[in-house]
C-alpha positions in Angstrom: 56.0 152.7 114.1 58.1 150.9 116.4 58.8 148.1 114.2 59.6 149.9 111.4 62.5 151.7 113.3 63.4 148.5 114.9 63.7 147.2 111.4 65.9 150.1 110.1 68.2 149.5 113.2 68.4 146.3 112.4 69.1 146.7 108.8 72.1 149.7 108.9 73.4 147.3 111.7 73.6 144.6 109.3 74.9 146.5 107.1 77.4 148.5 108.8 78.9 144.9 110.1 78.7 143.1 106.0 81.6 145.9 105.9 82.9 146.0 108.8 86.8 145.5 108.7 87.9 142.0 110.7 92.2 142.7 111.5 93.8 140.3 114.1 96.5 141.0 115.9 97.7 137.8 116.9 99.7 136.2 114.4 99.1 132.7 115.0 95.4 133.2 114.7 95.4 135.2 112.0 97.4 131.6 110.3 94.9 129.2 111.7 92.2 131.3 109.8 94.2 131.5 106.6 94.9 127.8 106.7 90.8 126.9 107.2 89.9 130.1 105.0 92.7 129.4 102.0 93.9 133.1 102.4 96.8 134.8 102.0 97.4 137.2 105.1 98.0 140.7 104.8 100.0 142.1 108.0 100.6 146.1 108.1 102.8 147.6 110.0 102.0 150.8 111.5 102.0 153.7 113.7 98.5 154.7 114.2 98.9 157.6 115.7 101.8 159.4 114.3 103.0 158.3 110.8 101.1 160.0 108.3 101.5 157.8 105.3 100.2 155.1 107.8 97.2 157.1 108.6 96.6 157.9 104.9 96.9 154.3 104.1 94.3 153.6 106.3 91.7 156.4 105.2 92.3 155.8 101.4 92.4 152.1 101.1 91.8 150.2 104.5 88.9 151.9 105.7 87.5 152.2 102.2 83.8 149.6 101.4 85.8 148.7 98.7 88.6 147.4 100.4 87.2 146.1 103.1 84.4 143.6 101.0 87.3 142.5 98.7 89.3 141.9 102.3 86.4 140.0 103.5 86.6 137.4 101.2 90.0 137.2 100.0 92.5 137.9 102.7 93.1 137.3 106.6 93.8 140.9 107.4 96.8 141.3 110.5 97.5 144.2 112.5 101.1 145.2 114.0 100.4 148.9 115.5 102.9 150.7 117.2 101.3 153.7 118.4 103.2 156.5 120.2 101.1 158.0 122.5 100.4 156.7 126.5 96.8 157.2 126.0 97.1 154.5 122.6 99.6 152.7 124.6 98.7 148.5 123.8 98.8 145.9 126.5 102.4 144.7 127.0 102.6 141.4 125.8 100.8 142.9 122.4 103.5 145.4 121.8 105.7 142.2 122.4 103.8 140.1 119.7 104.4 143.2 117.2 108.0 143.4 118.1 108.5 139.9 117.2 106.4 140.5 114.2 108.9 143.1 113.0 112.3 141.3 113.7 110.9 138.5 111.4 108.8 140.6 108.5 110.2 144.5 109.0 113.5 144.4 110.0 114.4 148.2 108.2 111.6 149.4 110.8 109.8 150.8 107.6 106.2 152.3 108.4 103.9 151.9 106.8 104.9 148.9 105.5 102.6 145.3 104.0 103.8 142.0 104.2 101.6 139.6 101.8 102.3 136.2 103.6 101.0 132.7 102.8 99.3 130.1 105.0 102.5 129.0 106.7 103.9 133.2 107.2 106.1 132.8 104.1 106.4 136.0 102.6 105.2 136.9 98.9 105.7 139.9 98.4 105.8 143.4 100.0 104.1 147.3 99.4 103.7 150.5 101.1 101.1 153.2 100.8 101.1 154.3 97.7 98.9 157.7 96.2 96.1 154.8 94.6 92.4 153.6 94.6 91.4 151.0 96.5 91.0 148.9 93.3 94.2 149.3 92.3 96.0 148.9 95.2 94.3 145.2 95.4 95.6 144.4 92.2 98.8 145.3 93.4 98.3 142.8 96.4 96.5 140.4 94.2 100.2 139.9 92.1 101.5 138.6 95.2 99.3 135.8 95.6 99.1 134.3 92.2 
C-alpha cells in the first residue's frame, strides 16, 4: 500500500512540474537561455496585485496547461511585476531590474503589457490581454516570431 501511494505522489508531482510555468525575472538570464534554447522571450509587464486585466491575463492564458506546455518549448518566459502592496513588496534591486526593464520596453507605463523580444532583447512585436483562448492568443505571439 505504501508504494502505491508513493507512486501516485511521485506521479502527480511529475506531473504537476511537466506543467509547471518557468518565468525569470532577471533579464540577462532570461537572454542567455534564449540564446542556448533558440527562443524568443516573452517579458510581461504587470501589476500582480492590483491591475485587473493583468490578473485576468494571467488566469486565462498564463496559468492555463495550454499555455504553459506551448511556453515550455517555444519561449523563454520573463517576469517584470510591480505589485502594490508592502506585503508583495520585491527585493530592492528587483524592483530596480523592472524599472530598467520598463524605461527600455514600456516606456507609456502600460499594464498589462507583452514585449516579444528576440535573442539579443530586440523587440518584435508587442500585445496586451486580450478577451481570447490560450490557443489563440499563441498564435497572436507566434506572428511575432516568424
Amino acid at each position: 500500500m505504501k508504494k502505491i501511494i508513493l507512486t501516485l505522489a511521485v506521479t502527480m508531482v511529475c506531473a504537476i512540474t511537466a506543467v509547471a510555468q518557468d518565468w525569470q525575472t532577471d533579464f540577462t538570464v532570461a537572454k542567455d537561455i534564449a540564446s542556448k534554447e533558440h527562443k524568443p522571450i516573452i517579458l510581461v509587464f504587470q501589476g500582480s496585485d492590483w491591475c485587473g486585466p493583468c490578473i485576468k491575463l494571467d488566469r486565462e492564458i498564463w496559468s492555463t496547461d495550454t499555455f504553459k506546455k506551448y511556453a515550455n518549448k517555444n519561449y523563454v518566459m520573463l517576469q517584470a511585476d510591480f505589485p502594490k502592496g508592502k506585503k508583495n513588496a520585491l527585493p530592492e534591486a528587483q524592483t530596480k531590474a523592472n524599472a530598467n526593464l520598463a524605461e527600455t520596453y514600456n516606456k507609456n507605463g502600460i499594464f498589462p503589457f507583452v514585449v516579444v523580444l528576440n535573442v539579443k532583447g530586440e523587440v518584435l512585436g508587442e500585445t496586451s490581454y486580450k478577451k481570447t483562448t490560450p490557443e489563440n492568443y499563441i498564435k497572436e505571439l507566434n506572428v511575432f516570431t516568424k
